[in-house]
N, C-alpha and C positions, 0 to 999 in steps of 0.2 A: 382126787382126780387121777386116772391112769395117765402115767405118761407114755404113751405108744414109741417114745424112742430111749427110754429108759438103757437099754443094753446097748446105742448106738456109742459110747465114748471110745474112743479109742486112741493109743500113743501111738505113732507115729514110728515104724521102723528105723534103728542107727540108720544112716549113712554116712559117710564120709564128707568131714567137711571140703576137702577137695573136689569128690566129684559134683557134688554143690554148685560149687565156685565155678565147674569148668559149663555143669550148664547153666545158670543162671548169671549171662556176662555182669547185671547190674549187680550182684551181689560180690564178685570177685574185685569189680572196680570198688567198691564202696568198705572191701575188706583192706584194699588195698592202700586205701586213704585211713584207715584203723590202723594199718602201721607203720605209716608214715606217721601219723600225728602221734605215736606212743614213740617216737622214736628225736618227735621235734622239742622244741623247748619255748615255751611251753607243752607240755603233753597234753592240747587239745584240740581237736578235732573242729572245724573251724566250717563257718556256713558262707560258700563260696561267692563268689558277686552275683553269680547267676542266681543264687535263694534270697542275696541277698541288694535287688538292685537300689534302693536309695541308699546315697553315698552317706548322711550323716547315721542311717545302722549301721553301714561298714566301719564307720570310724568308733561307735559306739562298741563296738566288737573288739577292736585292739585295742581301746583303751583300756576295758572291762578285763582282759585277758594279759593285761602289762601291770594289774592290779596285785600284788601279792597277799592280801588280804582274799582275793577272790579265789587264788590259786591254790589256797593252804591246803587243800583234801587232793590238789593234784597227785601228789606223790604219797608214796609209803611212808610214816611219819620215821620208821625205824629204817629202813635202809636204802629211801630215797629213790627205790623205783617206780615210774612210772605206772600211772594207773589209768585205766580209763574213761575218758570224760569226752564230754559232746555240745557245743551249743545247739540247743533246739530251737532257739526264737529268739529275734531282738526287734521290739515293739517300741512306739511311742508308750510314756508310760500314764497310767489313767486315775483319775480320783480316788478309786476302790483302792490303786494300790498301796495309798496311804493310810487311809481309816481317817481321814481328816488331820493327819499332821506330815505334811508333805515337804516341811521342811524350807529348801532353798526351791525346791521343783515347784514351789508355791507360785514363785515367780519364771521361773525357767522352763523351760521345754526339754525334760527328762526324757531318757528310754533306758528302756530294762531289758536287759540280755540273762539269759535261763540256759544255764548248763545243767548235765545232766549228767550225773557219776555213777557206770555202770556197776561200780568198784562197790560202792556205798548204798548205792538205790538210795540216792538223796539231787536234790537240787541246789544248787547256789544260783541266788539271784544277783544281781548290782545293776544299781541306779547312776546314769550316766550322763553326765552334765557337757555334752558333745561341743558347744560353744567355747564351757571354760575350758576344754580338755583335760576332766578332771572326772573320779567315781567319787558319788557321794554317799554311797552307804551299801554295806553288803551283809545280804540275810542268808541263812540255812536252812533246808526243812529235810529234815531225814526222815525215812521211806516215805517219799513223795516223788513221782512221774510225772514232768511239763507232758503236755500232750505232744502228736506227733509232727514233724514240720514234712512238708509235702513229700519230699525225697522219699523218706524212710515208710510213709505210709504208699507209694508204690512199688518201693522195695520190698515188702511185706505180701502185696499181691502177687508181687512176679515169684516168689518162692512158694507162695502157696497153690497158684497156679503150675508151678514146675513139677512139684513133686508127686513121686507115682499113685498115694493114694489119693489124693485129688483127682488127679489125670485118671484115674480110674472109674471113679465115680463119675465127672462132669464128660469123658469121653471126646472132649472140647479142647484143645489148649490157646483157643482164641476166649476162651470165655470167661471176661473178668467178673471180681466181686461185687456185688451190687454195692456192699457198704467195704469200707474199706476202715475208717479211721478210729475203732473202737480199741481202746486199749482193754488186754481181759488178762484172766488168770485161768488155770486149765487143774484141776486136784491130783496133788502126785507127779506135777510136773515140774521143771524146772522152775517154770516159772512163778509157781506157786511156793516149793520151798526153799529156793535161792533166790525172788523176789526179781526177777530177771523183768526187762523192759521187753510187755509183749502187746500184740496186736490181734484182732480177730477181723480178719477177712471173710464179711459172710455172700453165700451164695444164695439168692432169694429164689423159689419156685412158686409153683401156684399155691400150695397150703403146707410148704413146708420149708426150713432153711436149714442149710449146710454149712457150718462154723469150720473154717480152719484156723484153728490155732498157730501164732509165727513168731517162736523167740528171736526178737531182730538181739539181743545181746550176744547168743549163739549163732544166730544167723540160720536157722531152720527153722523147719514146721513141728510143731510140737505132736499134734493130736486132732483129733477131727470131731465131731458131734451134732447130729443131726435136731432139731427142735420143729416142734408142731406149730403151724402158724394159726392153723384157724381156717375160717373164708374169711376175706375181702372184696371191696370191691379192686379197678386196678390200679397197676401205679401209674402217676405221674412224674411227668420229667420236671425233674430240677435244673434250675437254670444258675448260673454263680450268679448273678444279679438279685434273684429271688433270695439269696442265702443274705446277700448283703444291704441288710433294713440300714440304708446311710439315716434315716431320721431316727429311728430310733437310735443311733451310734450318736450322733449328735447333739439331740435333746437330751438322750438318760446317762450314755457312758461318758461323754467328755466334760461333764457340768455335775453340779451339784445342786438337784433341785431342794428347796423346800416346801415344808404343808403344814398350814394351820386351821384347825377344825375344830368344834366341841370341846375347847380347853385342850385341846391335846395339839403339838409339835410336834416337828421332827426334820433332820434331812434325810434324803433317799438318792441314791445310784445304783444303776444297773455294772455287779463287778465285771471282771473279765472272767471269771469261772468261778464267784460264788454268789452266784444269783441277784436276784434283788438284796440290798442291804440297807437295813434304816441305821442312823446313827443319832446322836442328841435327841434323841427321844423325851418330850416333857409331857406332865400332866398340870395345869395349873399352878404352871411356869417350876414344877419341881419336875427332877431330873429320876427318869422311870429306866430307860435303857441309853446303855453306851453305844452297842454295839449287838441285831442281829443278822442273822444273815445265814442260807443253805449252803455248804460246802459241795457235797456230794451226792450224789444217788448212789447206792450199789444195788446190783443190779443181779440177781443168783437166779440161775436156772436149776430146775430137775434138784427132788430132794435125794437122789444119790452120788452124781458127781458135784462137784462144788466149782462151777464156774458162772463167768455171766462177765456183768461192763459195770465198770466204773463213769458214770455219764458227771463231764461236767456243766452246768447252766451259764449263761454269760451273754454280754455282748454279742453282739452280729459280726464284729470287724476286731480283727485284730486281738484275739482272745482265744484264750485256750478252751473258750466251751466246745463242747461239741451239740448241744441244744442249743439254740438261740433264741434269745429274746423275742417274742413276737407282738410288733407294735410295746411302746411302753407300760407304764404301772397305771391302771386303771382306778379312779377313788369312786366307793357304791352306797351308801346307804344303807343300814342294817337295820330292815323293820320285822318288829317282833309284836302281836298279836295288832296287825295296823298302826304303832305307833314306832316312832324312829327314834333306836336308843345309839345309835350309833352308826360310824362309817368305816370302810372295809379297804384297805389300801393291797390290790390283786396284780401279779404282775406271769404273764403267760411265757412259757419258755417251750416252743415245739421245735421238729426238725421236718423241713417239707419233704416229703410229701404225706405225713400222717394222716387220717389212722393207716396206711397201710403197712404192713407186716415189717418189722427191722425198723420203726421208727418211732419216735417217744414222746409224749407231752407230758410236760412238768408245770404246775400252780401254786406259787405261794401265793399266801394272803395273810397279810396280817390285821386282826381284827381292834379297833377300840372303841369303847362304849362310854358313854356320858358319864356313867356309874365309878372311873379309873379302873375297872377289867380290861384288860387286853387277852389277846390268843394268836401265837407263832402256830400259824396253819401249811400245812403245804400236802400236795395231791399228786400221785399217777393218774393219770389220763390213759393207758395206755398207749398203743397198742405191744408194742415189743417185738420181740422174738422169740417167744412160744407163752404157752399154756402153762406153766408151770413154774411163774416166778416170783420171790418175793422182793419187794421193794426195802430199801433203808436207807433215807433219806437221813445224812448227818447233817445236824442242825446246830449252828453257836450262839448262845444265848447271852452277852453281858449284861447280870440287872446292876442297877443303879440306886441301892437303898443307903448310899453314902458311907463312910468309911468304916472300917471294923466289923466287917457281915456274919453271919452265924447262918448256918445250916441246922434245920432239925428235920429227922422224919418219923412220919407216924409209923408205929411198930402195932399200931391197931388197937392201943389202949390207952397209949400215951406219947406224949413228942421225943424222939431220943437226939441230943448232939452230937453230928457229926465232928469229930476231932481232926480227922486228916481227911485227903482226898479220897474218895472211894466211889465204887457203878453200884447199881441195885439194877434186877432185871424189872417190869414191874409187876406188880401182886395185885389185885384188884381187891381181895379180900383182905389187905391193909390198908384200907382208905378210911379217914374219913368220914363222918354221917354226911358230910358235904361234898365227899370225892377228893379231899385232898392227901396227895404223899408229901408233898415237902413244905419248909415254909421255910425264908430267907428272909431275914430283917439287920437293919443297922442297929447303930448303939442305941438309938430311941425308941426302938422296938417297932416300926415302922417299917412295912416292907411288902413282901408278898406271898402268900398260899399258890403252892402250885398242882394245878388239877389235871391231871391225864386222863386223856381220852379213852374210853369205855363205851363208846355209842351212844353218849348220852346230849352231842352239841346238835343235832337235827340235821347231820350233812350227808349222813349215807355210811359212815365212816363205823367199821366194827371192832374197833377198841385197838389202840394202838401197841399194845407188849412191848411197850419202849425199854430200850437199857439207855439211862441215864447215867452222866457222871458230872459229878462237880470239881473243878479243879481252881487252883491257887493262879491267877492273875499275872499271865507273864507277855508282853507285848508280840514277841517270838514264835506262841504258840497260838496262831492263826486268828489273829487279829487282821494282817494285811491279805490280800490275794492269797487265795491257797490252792496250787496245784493240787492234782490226787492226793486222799489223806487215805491210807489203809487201805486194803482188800477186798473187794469187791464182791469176794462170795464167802467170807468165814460167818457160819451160823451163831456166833456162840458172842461174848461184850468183845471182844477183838475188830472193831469196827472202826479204829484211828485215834479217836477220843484217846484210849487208855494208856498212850503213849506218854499223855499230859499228868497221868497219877502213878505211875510206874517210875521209883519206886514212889510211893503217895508221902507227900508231905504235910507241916499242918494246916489245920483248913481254919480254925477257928481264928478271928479279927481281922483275916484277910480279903481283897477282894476277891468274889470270887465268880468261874464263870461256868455257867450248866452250858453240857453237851446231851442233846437230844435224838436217839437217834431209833422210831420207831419201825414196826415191822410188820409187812401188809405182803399178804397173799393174793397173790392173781387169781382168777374165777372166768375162765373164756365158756362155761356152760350155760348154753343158753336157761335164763328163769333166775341164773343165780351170779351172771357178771358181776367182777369186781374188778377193778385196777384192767379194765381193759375198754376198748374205743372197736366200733366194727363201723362200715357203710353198707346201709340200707336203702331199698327202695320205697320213697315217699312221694305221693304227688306226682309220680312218674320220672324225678329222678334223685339222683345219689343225694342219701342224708347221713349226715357222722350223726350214731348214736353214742353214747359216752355213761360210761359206771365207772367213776374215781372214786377213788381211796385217798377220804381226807383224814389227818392223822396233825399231833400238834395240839399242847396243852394250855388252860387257860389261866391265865396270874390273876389272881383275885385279892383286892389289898388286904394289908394285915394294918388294922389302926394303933397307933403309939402303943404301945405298954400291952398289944392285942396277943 
């Protein structure tokens, strides 16, 4: 498909970070607090009572921040100067954030405060026991971005707004972005190979949109790039009420439901930005999956520049998604030639006002069948921000075939053992007479074949060219909440996963956990939609039509000694 704004990318002319500063007042004030807080002690950059009005996050805030454990990446480790760092959020903290072992927070009313190291392009989280006056545990996640807290995603508008290629083009300087809080990457730009914390402020028109690019770590506009929308019908106004589903925050994010059906368990929550997640997952009452759940979308525009969004799914309240849960997990019934082999546990994550143009719906489902088959499924909906993008949806899959697991994959003749950690892109002409690449079983040979998607599960879905990896079992590597994992637009296994096998260790007797993470091309031609959502007229009026891209492969057991 031609992309009509293929030669629209463009970098952003030097200016001066001064003259910046002197037209953008909120940028000068908010540099000004940058060196102050590099100059205070702690050197962090602190979310003021006005971001931060309940008094138990404020205190959750200096506790976290008086932590030295939390501090450790503040400074230069060799010569102790100040680095930069930021709190983005301090939240009550939520079920997901544990994986089910929540500790003392089991009983207590936790929150978690997320700083942000411009230094590192890493996160430190700490869990903060506000009653006892006390942090009770602090994690790390390197090249990882909390999302934006409100300040900095209008500080982001006002500079892209200010600056002259904008102001050129929009001919407006009242006219802000329609979307504002998407964090992106721009190819060749700062922010792409010094990993700088950026944002796209986009400009919505009738069938087209206007991306400016805003390294808030520089504090400028990086680059611009126009993308094709399509037709739609028009937008609707969003209301913060309508953003804020309090029952589904309620029933899914603050609890811990469970579900028993067809021999099959499990528990389920809705994280704060990685999606629906089942956890204790059984098959007649034996233990199938620990832990899965969708970390990220990436989101890539245009196959010649490399940018696009990092979209995270979550909660409605208090959560770094930026989709939101729509209404909770829905349980279906899975009937196959009239007879029901099984039921479907589906959980919707859109941003109102979809389908129209700059906005996304996401669908997991995970499927299980009478038979012990299951399938980690998940969907674009469309609609997006142009014609021309491909979806990669990171998926964490912990199976559960009990201790000492083994890796093999077909090389197309025969099974080979994986020894260490390693990605395979996938091959379709190494499968299987049955469709399968891999197969993972315990010491009693007992486990599961895993079959990738090829177009062959009846969803619409045109074969998923997953890269795959399998990695050695570490609590750290995105087991709890996971902010942004990796890059939003690199084509190639660099997709967050590979962080976890670099350098690759052994794999063999270990537990071990597959990363899934396939790759679906958008199709806005009419006859041949894919991964996209349009509104039509039906019956006289607006009807969302919808072509997703279901992607996500199917575990098919492997019997003892099989």
């Amino acid at each position: 498909m031609t992309d009509k704004y293929a030669d629209t990318s463009a970098l952003a002319k030097p200016v001066a970070a001064e003259d910046l500063r002197n037209k953008v007042p909120e940028l000068a004030a908010y540099w000004q607090k940058v060196q102050q807080a590099l100059q205070a002690d702690p050197p962090v950059l602190l979310l003021d009572d006005k971001e931060l009005t309940n008094l138990q996050a404020q205190q959750a805030q200096k506790l976290a921040v008086a932590n030295p454990q939390f501090l450790q990446f503040t400074r230069d480790e060799q010569t102790g100067e100040a680095l930069r760092n930021e709190i983005m959020a301090v939240r009550k903290a939520l079920p997901a954030d544990f994986n089910g072992n929540a500790g003392a927070c089991a009983q207590l009313e936790c929150w978690r405060v997320e700083m942000y190291s411009h230094f590192h392009n890493a996160s430190t989280i700490a869990f903060v026991d506000v009653a006892g006056q006390r942090v009770l545990g602090v994690s790390r996640q390197n090249f990882a971005q909390p999302d934006l807290p409100g300040h900095l995603v209008e500080l982001a508008a006002k500079i892209a707004s200010a600056s002259p290629e904008i102001q050129a083009i929009l001919q407006d300087r009242d006219r802000q972005p329609d979307k504002k809080e998407f964090k992106t990457a721009l190819q060749d730009s700062m922010c792409e190979r010094s990993h700088h914390l950026c944002v796209a402020p986009t400009y919505v028109f009738e069938n087209d949109a206007l991306w400016a690019i805003v390294d808030l770590t520089e504090g400028k506009l990086v680059g611009s790039r126009w993308t094709d929308l399509g037709t739609s019908g028009p937008r609707t106004v969003v209301t913060e009420r309508s953003l804020e589903n309090e029952t589904t925050f309620r029933n899914f994010c603050e609890k811990v439901n469970s579900l028993a059906q067809d021999g099959w368990s499990m528990d389920y929550v809705i994280t704060g930005s990685d999606g629906l997640q089942l956890t204790n997952v059984k098959f007649n009452a034996k233990p199938v999956l620990k832990n899965a759940k969708l970390l990220d979308w990436h989101v890539s525009y245009s196959t010649r520049e490399g940018f696009g969004y990092s979209d995270a799914i979550g909660c409605p309240l208090f959560s770094a998604a930026v989709v939101i849960a729509y209404d909770g997990p829905k349980t279906e019934p899975i009937v196959t030639d009239g007879q029901e082999v099984g039921f479907s546990v589906t959980q919707d994550f859109r941003q109102p006002p979809w389908p129209t143009p700059c906005n996304y719906r996401y669908v997991q489902r995970f499927e299980f069948y009478k038979d012990g088959r299951f399938r980690v499924a998940q969907a674009d909906f469309g609609r997006g921000c142009g014609t021309d993008g491909t979806y990669r949806p990171v998926v964490r899959i912990d199976l559960e075939t009990g201790t000492g697991q083994t890796v093999a994959e077909w090389d197309g003749s025969q099974w080979q053992t994986w020894d260490k950690e390693q990605w395979r892109l996938q091959d379709d002409a190494k499968l299987t007479s049955d469709g399968y690449q891999y197969k993972v079983v315990g010491k009693d040979g007992a486990g599961y074949y895993i079959e990738p998607g090829n177009a062959q599960f009846s969803d619409g879905g045109r074969g998923d060219h997953a890269f795959t990896y399998f990695s050695a079992y570490k609590p750290e590597e995105g087991e709890q909440d996971t902010v942004t994992l990796g890059s939003c637009c690199n084509k190639d296994y660099k997709q967050g996963p590979e962080q976890f096998i670099e350098p690759a260790e052994p794999l063999q007797g270990k537990d071990v956990v597959l990363w899934y993470v396939p790759q679906m091309k958008n199709d806005g031609n009419p006859g041949s939609e894919y991964c996209w959502a349009d509104t039509r007229v039906k019956d006289g009026v607006q009807h969302i039509e919808v072509w997703p891209c279901w992607s996500g492969p199917m575990f098919v057991p492997v019997k003892e000694g099989g």
